[in-house]
C-alpha positions in Angstrom: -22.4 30.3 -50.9 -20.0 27.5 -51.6 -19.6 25.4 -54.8 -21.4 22.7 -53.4 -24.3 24.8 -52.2 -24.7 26.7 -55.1 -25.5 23.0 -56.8 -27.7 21.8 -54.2 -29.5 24.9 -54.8 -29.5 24.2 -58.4 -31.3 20.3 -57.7 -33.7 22.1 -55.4 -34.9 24.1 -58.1 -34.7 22.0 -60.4 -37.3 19.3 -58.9 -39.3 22.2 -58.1 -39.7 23.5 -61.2 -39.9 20.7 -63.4 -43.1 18.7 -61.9 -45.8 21.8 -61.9 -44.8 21.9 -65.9 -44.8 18.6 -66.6 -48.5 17.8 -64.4 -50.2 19.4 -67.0 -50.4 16.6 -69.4 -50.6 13.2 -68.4 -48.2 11.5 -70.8 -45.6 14.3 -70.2 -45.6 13.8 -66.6 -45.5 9.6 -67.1 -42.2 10.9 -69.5 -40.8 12.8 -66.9 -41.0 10.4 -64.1 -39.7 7.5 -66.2 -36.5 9.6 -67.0 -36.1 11.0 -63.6 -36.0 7.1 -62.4 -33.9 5.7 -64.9 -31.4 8.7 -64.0 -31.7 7.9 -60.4 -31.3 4.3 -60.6 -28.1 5.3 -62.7 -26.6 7.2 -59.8 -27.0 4.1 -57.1 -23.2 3.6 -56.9 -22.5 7.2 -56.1 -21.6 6.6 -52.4 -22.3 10.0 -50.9 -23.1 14.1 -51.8 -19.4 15.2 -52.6 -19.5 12.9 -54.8 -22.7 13.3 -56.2 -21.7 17.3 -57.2 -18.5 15.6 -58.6 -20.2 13.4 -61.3 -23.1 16.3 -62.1 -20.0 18.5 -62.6 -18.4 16.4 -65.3 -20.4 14.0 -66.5 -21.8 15.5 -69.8 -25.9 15.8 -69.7 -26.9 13.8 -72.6 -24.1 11.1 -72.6 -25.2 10.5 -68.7 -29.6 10.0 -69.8 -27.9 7.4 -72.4 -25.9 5.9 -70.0 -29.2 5.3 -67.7 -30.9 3.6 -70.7 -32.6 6.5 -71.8 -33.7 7.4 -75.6 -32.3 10.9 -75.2 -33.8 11.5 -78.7 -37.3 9.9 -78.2 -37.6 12.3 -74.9 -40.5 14.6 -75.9 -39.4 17.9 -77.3 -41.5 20.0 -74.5 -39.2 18.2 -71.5 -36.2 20.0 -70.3 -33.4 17.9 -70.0 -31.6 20.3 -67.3 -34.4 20.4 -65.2 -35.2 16.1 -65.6 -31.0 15.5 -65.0 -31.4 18.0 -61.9 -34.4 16.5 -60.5 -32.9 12.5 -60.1 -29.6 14.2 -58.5 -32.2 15.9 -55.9 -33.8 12.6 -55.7 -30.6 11.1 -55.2 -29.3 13.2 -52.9 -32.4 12.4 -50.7 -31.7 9.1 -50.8 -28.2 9.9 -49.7 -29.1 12.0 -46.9 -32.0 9.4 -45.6 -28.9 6.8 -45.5 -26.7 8.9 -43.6 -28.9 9.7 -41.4 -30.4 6.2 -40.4 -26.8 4.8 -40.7 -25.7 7.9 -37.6 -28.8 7.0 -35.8 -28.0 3.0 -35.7 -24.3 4.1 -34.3 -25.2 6.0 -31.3 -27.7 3.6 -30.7 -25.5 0.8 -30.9 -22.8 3.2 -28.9 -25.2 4.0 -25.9 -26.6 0.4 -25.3 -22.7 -0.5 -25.5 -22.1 1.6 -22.7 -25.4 0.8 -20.8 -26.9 4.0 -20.9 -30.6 4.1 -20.8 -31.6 6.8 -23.4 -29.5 8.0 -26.3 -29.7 11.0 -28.5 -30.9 10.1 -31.9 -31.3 13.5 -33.5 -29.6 17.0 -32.8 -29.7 19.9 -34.8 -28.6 23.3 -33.5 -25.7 24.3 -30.9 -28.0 26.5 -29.0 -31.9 25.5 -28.0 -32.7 28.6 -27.3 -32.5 30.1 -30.8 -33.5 28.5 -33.9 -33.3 26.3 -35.9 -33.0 23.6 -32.9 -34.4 20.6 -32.7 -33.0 17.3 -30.5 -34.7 13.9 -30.2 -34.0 11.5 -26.9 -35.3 8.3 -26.9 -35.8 5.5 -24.2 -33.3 2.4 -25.1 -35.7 0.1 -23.7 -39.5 1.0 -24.5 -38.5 3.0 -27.5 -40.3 6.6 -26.0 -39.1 9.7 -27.3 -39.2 13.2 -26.6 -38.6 15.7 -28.8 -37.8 19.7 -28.5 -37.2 22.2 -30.9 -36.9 25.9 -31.6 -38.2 27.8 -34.4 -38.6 31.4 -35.5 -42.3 32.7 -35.0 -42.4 34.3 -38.9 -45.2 37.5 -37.5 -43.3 37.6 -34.4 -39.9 37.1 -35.6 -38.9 35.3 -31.8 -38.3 32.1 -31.2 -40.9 29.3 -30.3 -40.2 26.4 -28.5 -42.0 23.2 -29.3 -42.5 19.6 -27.1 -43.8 16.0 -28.1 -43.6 13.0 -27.0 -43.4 9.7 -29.8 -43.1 5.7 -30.3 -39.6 4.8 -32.1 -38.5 1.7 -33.3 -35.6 1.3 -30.2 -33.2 -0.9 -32.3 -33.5 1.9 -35.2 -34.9 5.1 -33.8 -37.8 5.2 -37.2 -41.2 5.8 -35.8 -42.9 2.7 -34.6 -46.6 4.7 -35.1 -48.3 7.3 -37.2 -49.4 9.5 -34.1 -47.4 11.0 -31.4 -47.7 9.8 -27.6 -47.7 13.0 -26.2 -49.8 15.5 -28.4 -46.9 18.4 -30.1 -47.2 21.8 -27.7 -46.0 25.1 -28.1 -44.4 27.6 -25.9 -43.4 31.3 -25.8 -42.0 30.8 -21.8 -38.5 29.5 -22.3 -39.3 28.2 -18.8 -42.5 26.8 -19.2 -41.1 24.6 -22.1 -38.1 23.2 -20.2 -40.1 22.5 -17.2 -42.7 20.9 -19.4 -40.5 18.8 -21.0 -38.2 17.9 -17.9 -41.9 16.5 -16.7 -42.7 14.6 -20.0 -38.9 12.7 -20.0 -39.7 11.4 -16.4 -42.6 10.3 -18.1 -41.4 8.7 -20.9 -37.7 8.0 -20.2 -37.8 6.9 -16.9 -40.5 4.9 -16.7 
């Protein structure tokens, strides 16, 4: 695991072990939240995740919650501090991702209308889509119509299952335009069956 793993790890469990604590009491949890925002809103200028682990590297714990405009010694004595400072850089992190990820998603768009192509992919995970994790998202330039395929391990099985649905984006975007897919999610254990079912939905959807 690399340095910067090992501290997204660190967020992850952070975040995940500080809100089942703090829901027990009320006022704790309105404590905790209120820190964890300030801290967040504090880290807006950090421009992406290497330099997020940078600044949680050397920035000193307290010194940072005061520099958000919190009253590290009003902070009730039954919050940890780790856990609050590691939550907001999981939080910010998010945000980061979310960014990054819209911002690659407006580019190929913008790239694929550029060179008149009709559908562009806005989403791919995976080198292989026959073995997990895989997941790739194609969506219409014009209408907005996506399909989406993916590959994940069955966990009782322990062999890969193939997945196909069909959803309304946002064209100029790629965010989804509605709460429900178009085309109902399906499984698959046939390899074959999948690809032939989702060659059929793309001339449905991409080509129409």
């Amino acid at each position: 695991m690399s340095e910067r793993e090992e501290v997204e790890r660190r967020w992850r469990l952070g975040e995940e072990r500080l809100y089942p604590v703090a829901t027990v009491r009320p006022d704790l949890y309105e404590a905790v939240i209120g820190i964890v925002r300030s801290l967040v809103d504090h880290l807006q200028s950090v421009p992406d995740i290497d330099a997020l682990v940078v600044t949680y590297r050397t920035a000193v714990r307290d010194a940072e919650l005061a520099d958000a405009g919190v009253a590290v010694a009003e902070i009730p004595p039954e919050v940890d501090r780790d856990l609050v400072r590691d939550a907001a850089y999981q939080v910010r992190s998010r945000e980061l991702r979310q960014r990054a990820a819209a911002e690659r998603t407006e580019t190929a768009i913008r790239r694929a209308r550029a060179a008149g192509e009709p559908t562009v992919t806005i989403w791919s995970e995976g080198e292989q889509e026959m073995w997990p994790p895989y997941r790739r998202v194609e969506m219409s330039l014009a209408s907005g119509r996506a399909v989406a395929v993916s590959t994940t391990m069955d966990p009782e099985t322990m062999t890969p299952r193939f997945a196909l649905e069909g959803l309304e984006l946002d064209p100029e975007t790629g965010e989804a335009a509605g709460a429900d897919p178009i085309a109902p999610r399906r499984e698959f254990t046939d390899p074959e069956e999948w690809r032939t079912a989702a060659r059929e939905l793309r001339r449905a959807l991409l080509t129409t």
